[in-house]
N, C-alpha and C positions, 0 to 999 in steps of 0.2 A: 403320418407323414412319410413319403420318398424317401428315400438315401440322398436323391438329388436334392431336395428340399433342405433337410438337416444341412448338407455340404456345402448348397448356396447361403442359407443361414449361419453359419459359423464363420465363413469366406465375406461375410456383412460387417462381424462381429468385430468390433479394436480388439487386439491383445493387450490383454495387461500383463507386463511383465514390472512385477514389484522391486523397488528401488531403496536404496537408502539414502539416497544422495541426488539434487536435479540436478540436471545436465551441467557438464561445468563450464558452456559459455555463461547459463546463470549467473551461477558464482564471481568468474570473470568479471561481467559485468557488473555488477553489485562492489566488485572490488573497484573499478574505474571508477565506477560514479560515488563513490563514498569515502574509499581509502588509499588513492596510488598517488598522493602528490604530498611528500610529508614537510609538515612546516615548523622548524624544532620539532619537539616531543610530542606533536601532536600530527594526523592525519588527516587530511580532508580530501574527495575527489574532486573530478569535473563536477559533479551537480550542484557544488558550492559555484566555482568558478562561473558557470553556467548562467546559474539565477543573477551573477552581479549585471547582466543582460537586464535593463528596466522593462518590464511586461514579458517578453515572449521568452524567458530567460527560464521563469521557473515553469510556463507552459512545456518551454522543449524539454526539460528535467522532467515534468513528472508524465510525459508522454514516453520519455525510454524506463522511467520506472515502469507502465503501466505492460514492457514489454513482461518485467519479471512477474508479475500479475497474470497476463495472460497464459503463462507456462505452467504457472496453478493452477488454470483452469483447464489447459488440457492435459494436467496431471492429474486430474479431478481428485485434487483437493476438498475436505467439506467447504460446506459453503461459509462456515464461521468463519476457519483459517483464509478463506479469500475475502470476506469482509474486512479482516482486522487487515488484509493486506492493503485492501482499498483504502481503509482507513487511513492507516500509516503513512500513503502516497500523499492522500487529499489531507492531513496535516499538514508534513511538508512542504506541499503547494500554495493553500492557503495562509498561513505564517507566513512563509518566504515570499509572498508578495509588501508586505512591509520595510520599506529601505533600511537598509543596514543590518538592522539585528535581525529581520525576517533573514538573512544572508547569513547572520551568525547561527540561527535557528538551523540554518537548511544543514549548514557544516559540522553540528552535534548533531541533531535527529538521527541521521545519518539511516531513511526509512528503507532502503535497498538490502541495507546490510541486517535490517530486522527482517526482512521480506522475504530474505534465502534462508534463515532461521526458522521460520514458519513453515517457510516449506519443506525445508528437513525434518523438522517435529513433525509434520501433518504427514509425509512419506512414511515416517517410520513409526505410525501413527499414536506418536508421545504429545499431541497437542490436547488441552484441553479446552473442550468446544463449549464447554459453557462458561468460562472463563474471557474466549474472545468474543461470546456472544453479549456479557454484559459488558464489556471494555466498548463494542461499539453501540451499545444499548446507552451506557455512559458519555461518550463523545453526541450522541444524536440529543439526547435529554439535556448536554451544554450548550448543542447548537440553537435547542427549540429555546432554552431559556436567554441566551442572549438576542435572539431575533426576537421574543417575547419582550423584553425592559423597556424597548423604547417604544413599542406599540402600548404598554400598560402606561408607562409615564406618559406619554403623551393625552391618553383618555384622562387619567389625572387631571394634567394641566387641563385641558379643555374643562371637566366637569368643576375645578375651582374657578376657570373662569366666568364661567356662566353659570 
């Protein structure tokens, strides 16, 4: 190869400049939507607030979480810790479409504030990836099984009916 070749190749290349910490509008954010509105002794953000919005409430909530998601992935994070990050949103999303306690759910889970978490373990790379690999190996084998109960009860019921 050229000199010019190497030069334009390297001039291609991202730098990685290693971090211990993501950028702190991350955090920021993570902190708005999770924990800047305190009510007595307890904490809740905007994403609680948010969701109490019927349908498009926790759509907008887990659409500015998915911003703290994508900052993992151009932190290139493994891809476990951005799993469980997905993970963590798509709880929050799906629960908190349930009225009321889905709204209580959103204002404990609190998945933003686990999402900046992940991404500091994965930065400074203390996460353990086979750990969030069966967490979301776990969550998908709840989901097959509960989309599974009423397709197996139902073949049930049919086959004692006839």
């Amino acid at each position: 190869m050229s000199t010019t070749e190497v030069g334009r190749r390297k001039a291609l290349e991202p730098e990685v400049v290693p971090r211990n910490a993501p950028d702190p509008w991350i955090e920021k954010l993570a902190w708005v939507m999770d924990n800047s509105i305190p009510i007595g002794r307890w904490r809740v953000g905007l994403d609680g607030i948010i969701g109490l919005v019927p349908g498009l409430g926790d759509l907008v909530g887990a659409l500015i979480s998915a911003l703290i998601v994508a900052a993992g992935v151009r932190a290139r994070l493994p891809r476990s810790a951005i799993a469980r990050m997905v993970v963590n949103v798509g709880i929050e999303a799906v629960v908190g479409v349930i009225p009321f306690l889905g709204d209580l759910f959103d204002m404990a889970w609190k998945a933003n504030t686990k999402n900046v978490e992940i991404f500091r373990q994965a930065l400074r790379g203390q996460r353990d990836r086979r750990k969030d690999a069966l967490f979301v190996l776990g969550v998908v084998l709840a989901i097959v099984a509960i989309l599974a109960f009423p397709v197996i009860a139902i073949v049930l019921l049919v086959n004692r009916l006839f």
